[in-house]
N, C-alpha and C positions, 0 to 999 in steps of 0.2 A: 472534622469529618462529618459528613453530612449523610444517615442512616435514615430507611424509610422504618426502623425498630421501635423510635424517638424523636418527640420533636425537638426539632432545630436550635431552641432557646433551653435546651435542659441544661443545668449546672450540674457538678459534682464535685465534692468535696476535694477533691485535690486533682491537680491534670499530674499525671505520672512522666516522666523525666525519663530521656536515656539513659540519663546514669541510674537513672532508679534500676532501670530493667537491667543494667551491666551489674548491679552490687546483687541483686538478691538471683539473675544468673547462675553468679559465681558462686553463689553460698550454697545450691542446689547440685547435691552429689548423687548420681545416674545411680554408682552400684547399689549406696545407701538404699536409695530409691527402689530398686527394683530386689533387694532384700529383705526391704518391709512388707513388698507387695505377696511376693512369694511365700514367706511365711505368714503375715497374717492372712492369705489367702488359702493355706495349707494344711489351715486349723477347721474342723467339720465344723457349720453353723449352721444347721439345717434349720428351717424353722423351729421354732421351741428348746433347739438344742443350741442358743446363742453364749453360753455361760463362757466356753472359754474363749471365745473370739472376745468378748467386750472385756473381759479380764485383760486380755493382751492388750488391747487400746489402752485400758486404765493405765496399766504399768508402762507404757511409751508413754503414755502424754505426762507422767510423771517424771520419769527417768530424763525426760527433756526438759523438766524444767515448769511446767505447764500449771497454772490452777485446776485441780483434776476433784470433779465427786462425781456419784453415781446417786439415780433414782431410776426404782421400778415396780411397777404392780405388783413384781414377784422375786422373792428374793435371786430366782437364776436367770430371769431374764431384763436384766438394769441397763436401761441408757446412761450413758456415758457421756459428761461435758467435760471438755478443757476451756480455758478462758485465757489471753492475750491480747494485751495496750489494756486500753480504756482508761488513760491516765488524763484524759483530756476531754473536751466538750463534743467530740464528735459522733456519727451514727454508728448504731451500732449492727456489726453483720454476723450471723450466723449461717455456718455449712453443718449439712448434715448429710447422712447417705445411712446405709442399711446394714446389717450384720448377716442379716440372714440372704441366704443363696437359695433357689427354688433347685429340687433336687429329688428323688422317687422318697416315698416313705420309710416311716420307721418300721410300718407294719407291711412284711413279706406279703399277707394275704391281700391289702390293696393294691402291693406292686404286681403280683401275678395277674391281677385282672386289668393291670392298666400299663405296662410297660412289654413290652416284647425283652425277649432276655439280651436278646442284642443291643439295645437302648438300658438298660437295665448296667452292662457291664460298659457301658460308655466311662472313661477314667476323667471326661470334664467336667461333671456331677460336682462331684468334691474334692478334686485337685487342681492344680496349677501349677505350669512350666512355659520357661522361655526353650521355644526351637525355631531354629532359622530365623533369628530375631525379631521374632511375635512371641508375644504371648497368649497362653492356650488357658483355657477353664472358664465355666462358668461364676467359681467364686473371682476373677475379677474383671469377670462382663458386669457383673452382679450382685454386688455393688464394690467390691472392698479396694477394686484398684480407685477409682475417684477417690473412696473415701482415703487411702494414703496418700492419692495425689495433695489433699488440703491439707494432711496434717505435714507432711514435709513444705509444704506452702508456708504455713504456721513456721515453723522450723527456722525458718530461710531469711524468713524476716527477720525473723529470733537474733539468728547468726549474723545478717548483714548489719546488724544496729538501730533496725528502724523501731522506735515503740511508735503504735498507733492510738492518736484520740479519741478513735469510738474503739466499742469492747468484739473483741473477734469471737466468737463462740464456735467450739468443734465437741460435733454432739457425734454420736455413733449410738442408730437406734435398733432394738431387734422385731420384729413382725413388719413387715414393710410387703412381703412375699404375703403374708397370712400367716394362720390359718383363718377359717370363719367358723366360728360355730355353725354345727348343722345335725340334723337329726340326732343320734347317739353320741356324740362329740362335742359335748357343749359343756359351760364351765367356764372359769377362766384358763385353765390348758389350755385351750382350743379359741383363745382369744389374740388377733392377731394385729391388726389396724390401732387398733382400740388402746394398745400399751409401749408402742413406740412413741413416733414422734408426736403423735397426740396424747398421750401422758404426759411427754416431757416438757410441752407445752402449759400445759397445766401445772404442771408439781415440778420441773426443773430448774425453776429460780434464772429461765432466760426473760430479757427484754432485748427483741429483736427489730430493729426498725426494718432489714429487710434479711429475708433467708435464699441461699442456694441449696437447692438437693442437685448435691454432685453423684450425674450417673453419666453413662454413657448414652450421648448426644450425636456423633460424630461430629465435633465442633457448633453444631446449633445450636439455639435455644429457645425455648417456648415458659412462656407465664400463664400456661393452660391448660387442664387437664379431666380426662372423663372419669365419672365415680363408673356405679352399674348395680343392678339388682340383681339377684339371684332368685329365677324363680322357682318354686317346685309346683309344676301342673302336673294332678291327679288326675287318673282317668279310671273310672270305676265298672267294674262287671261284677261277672259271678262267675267264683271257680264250682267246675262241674267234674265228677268223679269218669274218669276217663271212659269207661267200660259203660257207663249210660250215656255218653256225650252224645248228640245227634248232631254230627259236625257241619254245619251251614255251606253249602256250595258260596255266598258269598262271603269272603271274607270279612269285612268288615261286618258283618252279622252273627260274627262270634262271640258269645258270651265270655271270654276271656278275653279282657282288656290289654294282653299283652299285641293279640293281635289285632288290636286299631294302631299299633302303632306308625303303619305306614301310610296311613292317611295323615294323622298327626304330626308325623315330621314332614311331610310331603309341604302342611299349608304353615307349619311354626320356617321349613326354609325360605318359601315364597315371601313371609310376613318379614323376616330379617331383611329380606335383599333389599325390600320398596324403604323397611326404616331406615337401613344404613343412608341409601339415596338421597331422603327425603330429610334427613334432619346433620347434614353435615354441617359445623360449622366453624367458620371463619372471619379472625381478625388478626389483625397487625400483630399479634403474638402468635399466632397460628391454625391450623387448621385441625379440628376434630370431626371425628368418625367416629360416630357409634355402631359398633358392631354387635352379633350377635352368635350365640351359637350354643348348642345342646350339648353338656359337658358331663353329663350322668345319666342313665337309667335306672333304675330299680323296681324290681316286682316277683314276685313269689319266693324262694326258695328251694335249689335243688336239691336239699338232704328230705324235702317234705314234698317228694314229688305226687302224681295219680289225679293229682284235682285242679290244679292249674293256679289261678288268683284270684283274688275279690281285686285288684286293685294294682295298677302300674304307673308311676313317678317316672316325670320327667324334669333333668336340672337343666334350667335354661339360664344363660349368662346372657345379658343384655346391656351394651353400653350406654352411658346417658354425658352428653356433654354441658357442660356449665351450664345452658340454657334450658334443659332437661330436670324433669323431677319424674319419679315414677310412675307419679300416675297417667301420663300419657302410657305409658308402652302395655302398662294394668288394663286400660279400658281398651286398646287395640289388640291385648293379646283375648280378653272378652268378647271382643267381637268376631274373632278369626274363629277361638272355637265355637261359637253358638253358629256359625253357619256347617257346622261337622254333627254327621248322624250319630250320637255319641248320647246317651241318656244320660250321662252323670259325669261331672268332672268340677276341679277346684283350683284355682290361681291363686297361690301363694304367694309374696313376695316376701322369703326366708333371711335375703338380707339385702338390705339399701345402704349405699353410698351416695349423695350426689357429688358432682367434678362443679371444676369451681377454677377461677380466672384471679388474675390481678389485674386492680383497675390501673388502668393504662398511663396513668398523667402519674399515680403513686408510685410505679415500679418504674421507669423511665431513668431519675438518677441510679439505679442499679444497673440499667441494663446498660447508658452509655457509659460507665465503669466498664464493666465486662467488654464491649466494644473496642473501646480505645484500648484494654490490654490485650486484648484476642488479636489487631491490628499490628501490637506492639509485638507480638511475638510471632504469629503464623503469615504474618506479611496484608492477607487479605483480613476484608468487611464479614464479619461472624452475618449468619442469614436462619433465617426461622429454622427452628429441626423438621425432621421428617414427619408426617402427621403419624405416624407413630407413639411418636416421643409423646406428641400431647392429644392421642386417643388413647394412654391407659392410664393408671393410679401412679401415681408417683408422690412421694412426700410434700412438693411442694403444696399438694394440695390442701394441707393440714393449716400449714401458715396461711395461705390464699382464704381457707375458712375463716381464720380468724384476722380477717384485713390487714395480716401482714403481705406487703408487697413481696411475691417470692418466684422465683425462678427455677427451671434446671434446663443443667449445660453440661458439659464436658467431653472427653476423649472420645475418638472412634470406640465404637462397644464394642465390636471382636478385632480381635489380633490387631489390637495394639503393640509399638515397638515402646522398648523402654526408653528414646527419643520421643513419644507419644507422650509418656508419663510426664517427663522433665518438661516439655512443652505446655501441658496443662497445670502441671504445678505451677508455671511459672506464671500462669493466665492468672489462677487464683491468686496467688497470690499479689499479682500488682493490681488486681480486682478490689482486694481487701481494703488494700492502699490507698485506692480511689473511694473507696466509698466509705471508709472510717477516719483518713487524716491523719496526716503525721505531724507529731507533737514534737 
């Protein structure tokens, strides 16, 4: 099969068999399937609160048989690896995917200021059910159906009899969502990126020749993906006691910094639109956008009202694609304000990621693996994901850092059917097959 994904002359470790795709078929049970998805998707893993979802993994990949340990920055929130084959000379692959589900906080006082209560009582947050044969929640748009899809993957091979010559690694990490450290919330609590798959990386005892972060893709796949900055731009005044104010017929010529804010967002909207435009980027793994957008405010305090502020924060979120480092968007976001009548202000850039790619001739034998089984099972040629998929953070990007050739793929991301699951299990796993060798 002849993919514009990969060139032409790429080998891989084993060309997978119909019988192959008939044995480990049969070995992949639906209800199983969708009774691991649903309870471990049923267990709360909100960020930071990953302890009993990764406890669950542990004790399945156990109870199945699995070489199972845990490492973590902190004793409640531990990645999780199992380990299967590796009895032989072949590459070695690791899947990974995420524990934590992005969902309102633990603190009520954030959610009042940031959820409507109608969004607030949404039951997708942190539940999960099959109706009318989809499945509903965000824990498994997010990450935890993929992540059962590989380890029933794991499973299947287990059961059909195949051992594989390279080592199959299944990790389940937690911060994948966040948090970030930022102003009062800093610490390692409040450490998010930082102790998942990039811990596990570090201190998890994997050697991976090449990794998937199984999320949901809708069948595509991209080897690409954007980091992004967090800015905080300070705009500074002076709070004046109400009763002396002499309040300026111009607005922007108010000494209260709260009220420039309309010019400010007016030219930080303008400056996003031209960056997105102007730094898209695209190759044969896919197409990234860097986006942009204002994701907080803050400035005075209403228990301390009569005087206004010295001083109004803005959190700016800013994309940066593999080809991007921060300081482009630092000196353009410098330049947008020095053209603003604005006597004082400060660009921070509170946290940096950069995104980051696999190099293309290195990840190749991975992808025509995943290919030839994507073909094997859904009939059709797998085709780039949505620039979606590789305009945000996603794990891969962790391995891509450290030049492991790495990937993500998998299932439609909402309302998936448990025919969806069984079909991507079954990707993964004759993906494994191809690209670790059977002994």
């Amino acid at each position: 099969m002849i993919s514009p994904l990969y060139p032409s002359d790429t080998k891989v470790a084993y060309n997978i068999t119909d019988e192959d795709v008939e044995k480990i078929k049969a070995a992949i049970d639906m209800d199983e399937l969708t009774e691991l998805v649903l309870t471990l998707g049923n267990i709360p893993s909100q960020s930071r609160f990953e302890a009993e979802s990764s406890k669950f993994v542990f004790d399945w990949l156990q109870d199945n048989g699995f070489k199972t340990r845990q490492c973590g920055a902190t004793p409640e929130r531990q990645n999780i690896i199992g380990e299967f084959g590796g009895t032989g000379m072949g590459k070695n692959l690791l899947f990974t995917a995420h524990l934590d589900t992005e969902s309102p906080s633990d603190d009520p006082h954030i959610n009042k200021h940031r959820f409507t209560e109608q969004n607030l009582a949404n039951p997708e947050w942190k539940t999960c059910w099959l109706e009318d044969g989809k499945f509903h929640g965000f824990p498994i748009y997010n990450d935890r159906g993929p992540m059962s899809c590989f380890l029933i993957a794991a499973k299947a091979l287990k059961k059909a009899g195949f051992d594989l010559a390279g080592k199959l690694y299944l990790t389940a990490c937690p911060g994948e969502i966040g948090p970030e450290p930022m102003e009062q919330y800093e610490g390692v609590d409040y450490l998010g990126k930082d102790i998942g798959a990039n811990y596990l990386f570090h201190h998890g005892g994997v050697v991976a020749d090449y990794a998937i972060a199984a999320e949901g893709c809708d069948w595509g796949v991209t080897w690409q993906g954007c980091g992004y900055v967090l800015y905080r731009i300070q705009i500074f005044g002076e709070g004046v006691f109400t009763p002396i104010l002499d309040a300026p017929t111009d607005v922007n010529s108010h000494p209260n910094p709260i009220y420039k804010l309309g010019t400010v967002i007016d030219a930080l909207h303008s400056w996003s639109l031209k960056y997105e435009a102007d730094n898209h980027y695209e190759t044969a793994g896919g197409v990234s956008i860097p986006k942009a957008q204002i994701d907080a405010i803050k400035a005075g305090s209403p228990t301390s009202f009569g005087a206004g502020t010295d001083i109004c924060s803005v959190y700016l979120d800013v994309g940066l694609t593999p080809q991007q480092t921060a300081a482009q968007s630092y000196h353009e976001l410098k330049q947008v304000m020095s053209t603003l009548d604005i006597a004082g202000y400060e660009i921070e850039p509170m946290v940096v990621r950069n995104g980051y790619e696999a190099d293309p001739t290195a990840v190749s034998p991975l992808v025509k693996s995943l290919c030839d089984a994507t073909k094997a099972v859904n009939g059709d040629a797998i085709e780039r994901a949505h620039p979606a998929y590789s305009s945000m953070w996603r794990d891969h990007n962790v391995f891509n850092m450290q030049r492991v050739p790495a990937i993500t793929t998998g299932m439609p991301r909402f309302a998936a059917t448990p025919e969806d699951l069984v079909k991507s299990a079954l990707i993964y796993a004759l993906t494994a097959l191809s690209v670790c060798g059977k002994q």
